[in-house]
C-alpha positions as CSV (number, residue, x, y, z in Angstrom):
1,X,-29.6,90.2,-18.9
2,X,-27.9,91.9,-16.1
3,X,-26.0,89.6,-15.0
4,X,-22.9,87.6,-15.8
5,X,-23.7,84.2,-16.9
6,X,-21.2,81.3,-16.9
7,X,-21.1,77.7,-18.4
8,X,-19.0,76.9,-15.4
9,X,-15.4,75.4,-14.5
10,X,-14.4,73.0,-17.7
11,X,-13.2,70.4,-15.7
12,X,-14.0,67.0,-17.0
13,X,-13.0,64.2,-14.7
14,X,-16.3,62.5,-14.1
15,X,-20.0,61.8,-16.2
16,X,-21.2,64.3,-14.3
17,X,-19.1,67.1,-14.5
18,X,-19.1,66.7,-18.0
19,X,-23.1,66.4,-18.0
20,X,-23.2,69.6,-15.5
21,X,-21.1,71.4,-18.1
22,X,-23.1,70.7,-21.1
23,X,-26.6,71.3,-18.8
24,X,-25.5,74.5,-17.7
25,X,-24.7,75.9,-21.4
26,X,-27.9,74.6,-22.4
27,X,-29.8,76.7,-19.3
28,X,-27.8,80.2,-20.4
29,X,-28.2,79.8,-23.5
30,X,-32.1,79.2,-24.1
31,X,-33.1,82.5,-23.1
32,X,-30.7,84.1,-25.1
33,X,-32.5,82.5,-27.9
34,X,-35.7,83.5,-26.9
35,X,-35.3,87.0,-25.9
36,X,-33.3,87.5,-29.8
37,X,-36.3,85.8,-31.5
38,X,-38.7,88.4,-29.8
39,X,-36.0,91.3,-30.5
40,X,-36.1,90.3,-34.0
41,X,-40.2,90.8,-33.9
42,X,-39.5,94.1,-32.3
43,X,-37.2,95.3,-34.5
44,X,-39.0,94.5,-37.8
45,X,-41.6,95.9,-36.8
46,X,-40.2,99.4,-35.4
47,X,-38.3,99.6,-39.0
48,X,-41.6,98.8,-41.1
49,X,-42.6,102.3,-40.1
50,X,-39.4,104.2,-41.1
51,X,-40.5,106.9,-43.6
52,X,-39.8,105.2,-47.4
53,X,-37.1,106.5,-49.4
54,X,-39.6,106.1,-52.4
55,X,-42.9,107.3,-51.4
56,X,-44.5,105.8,-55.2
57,X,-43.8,102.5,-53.1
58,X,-46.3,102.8,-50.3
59,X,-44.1,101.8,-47.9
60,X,-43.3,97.8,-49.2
61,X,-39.7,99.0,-49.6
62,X,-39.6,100.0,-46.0
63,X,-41.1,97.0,-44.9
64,X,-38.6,94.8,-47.2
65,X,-36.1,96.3,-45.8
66,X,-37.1,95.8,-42.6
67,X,-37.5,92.2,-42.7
68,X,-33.8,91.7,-44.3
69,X,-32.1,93.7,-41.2
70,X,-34.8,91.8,-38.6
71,X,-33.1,88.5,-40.4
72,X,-30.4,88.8,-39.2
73,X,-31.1,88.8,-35.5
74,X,-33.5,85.7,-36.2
75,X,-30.2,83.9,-37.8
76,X,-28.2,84.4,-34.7
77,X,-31.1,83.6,-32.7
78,X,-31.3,80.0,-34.7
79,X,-27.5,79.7,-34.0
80,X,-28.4,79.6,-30.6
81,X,-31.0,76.9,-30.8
82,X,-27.8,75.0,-32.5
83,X,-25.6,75.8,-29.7
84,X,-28.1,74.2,-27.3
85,X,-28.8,71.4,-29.2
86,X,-25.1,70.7,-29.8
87,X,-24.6,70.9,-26.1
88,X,-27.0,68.0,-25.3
89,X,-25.9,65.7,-28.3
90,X,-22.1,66.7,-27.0
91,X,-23.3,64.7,-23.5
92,X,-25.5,61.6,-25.4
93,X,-22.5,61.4,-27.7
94,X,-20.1,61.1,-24.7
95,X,-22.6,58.3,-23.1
96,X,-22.8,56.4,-26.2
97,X,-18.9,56.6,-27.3
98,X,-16.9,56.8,-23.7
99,X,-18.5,55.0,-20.8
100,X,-19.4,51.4,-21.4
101,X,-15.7,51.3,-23.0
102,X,-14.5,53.2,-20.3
103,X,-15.8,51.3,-17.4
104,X,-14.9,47.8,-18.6
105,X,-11.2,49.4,-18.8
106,X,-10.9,50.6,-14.9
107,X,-10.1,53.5,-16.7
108,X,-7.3,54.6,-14.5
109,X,-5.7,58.1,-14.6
110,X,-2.3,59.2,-13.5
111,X,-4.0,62.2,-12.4
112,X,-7.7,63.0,-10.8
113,X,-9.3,59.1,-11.8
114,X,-12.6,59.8,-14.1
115,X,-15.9,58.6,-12.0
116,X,-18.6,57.3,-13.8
117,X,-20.7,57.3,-10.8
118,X,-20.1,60.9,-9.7
């Protein structure tokens, strides 16, 4: 990935800056998660064929050890998956908790006023 990719400004005054937020996390972040599932592949697979250290083995050792190292990328690559996940449920949970209550209040801000509708 080339280029810089942002979230965006975290500004939350309005549903929709807070929905804009959480959906723009969610867009950078899925293809990081994708392209560190298929680097994982890669990977175990390019260390499978390292020359063992044991060669009364056959080669399983090379390939063990190739799928521990290839592990770890798939574990950060599933922390992604969280991370997007977390990003919708951070939006539903806001809907749910914040702006029925909200509304009925006129919540009013001595500041920028938070917008429902925006």
């Amino acid at each position: 990935m080339a280029e810089m990719m942002a979230f965006g400004e975290p500004e939350f005054f309005s549903t929709s800056q807070i929905r804009d937020y959480c959906g723009n996390a969610r867009k950078v972040l899925r293809p990081m998660h994708h392209e560190l599932m298929v680097s994982a592949e890669e990977l175990a697979a390019a260390l499978k064929y390292v020359k063992s250290a044991d060669p009364k083995l056959f080669g399983a050792d090379s390939r063990v050890r190739a799928a521990l190292v290839a592990r770890h990328m798939r574990h950060a690559a599933d922390a992604l998956l969280v991370a997007q996940t977390s990003m919708v449920k951070t939006y539903l949970s806001f809907r749910k908790h914040y702006v029925v209550e909200l509304d009925a209040a006129g919540h009013k801000d001595k500041g920028r006023p938070f917008d429902f509708n925006a």
